[in-house]
Every structure is written in C-alpha cells, then in structure tokens.
N, C-alpha and C positions, 0 to 999 in steps of 0.2 A: 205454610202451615199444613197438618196433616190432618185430611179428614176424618171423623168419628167414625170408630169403626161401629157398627150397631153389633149388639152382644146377640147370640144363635137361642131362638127359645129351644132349650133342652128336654125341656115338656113333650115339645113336639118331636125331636130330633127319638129320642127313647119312646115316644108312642107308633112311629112307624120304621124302629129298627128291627130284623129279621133278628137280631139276638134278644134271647130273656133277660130280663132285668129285674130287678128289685131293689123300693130302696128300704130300709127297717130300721126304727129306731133304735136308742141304745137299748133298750129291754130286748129287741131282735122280736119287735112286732110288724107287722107289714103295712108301712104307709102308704106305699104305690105300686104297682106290679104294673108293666107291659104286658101286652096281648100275645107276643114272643112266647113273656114266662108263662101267662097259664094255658098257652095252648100246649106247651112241654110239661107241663103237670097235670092237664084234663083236669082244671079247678075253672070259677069263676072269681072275680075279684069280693064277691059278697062271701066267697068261703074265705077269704084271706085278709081282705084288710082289717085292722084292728088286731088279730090274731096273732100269737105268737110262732116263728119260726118251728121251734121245739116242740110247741104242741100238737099243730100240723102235720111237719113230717118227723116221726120215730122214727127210732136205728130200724123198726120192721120196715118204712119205706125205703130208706137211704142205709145203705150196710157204714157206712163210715161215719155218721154221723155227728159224733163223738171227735172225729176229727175236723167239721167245720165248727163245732164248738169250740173248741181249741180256739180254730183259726182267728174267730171272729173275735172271740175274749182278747188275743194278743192282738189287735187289730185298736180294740177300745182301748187297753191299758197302756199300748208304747203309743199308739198315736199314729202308726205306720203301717204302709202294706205289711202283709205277710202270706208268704208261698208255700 
C-alpha cells in the first residue's frame, strides 16, 4: 500500500517565494499578493487587496496594459493559459 502523500501548503510555498505573485478574482480584483509582488511594485497589501487590477495600475504605469487585458480576458473566456 502507498503512503498519503500529505498535499504542500501553497499559502506558504507563494508567501516565501522570491517571485511575485498574485492571485485576483474574475473581476481582476486582488485577493492575495506575495511580498515578492509588492516589494516589485513599492505598494503594501492595504493599497491592493480588494482593488482592482485596472484601477491600480494604468497604461500611465504599465505602457502595455491594454495588452494584459487582453491576456487575462482570453484566459477567463477559453478557460486556458494564454502567451
């Protein structure tokens, strides 16, 4: 018989990875952010959670923006990554 394997808390795993992360609802409001992501945005999490992506940062901070909109829209509607 094969031991249980015990499941990784991810919580933890994404609160002491050296990459930024987020994760945001379908609105593309901010449920969780890493320490990663807001030391790479000089925010704290009281400016971000609840917030919308879009609101946050404009094409004035991010020049492509427009294009992770994109991204994220086809990401909700097929249901798949998208590059």
């Amino acid at each position: 018989m094969l031991a249980a394997v015990e499941k990784p808390d991810l919580g933890f795993a994404l609160n002491h990875s050296p990459l930024p992360y987020v994760l945001l609802d379908a609105e593309f409001r901010f449920v969780d952010v890493n320490p990663a992501f807001l030391q790479a945005v000089f925010k704290s999490s009281d400016d971000l959670l609840g917030q919308v992506l879009f609101d946050v940062f404009t094409s004035e901070d991010v020049a492509d923006i427009h294009l992770l909109r994109h991204s994220l829209d086809t990401v909700l509607t097929a249901g798949t990554s998208h590059s």
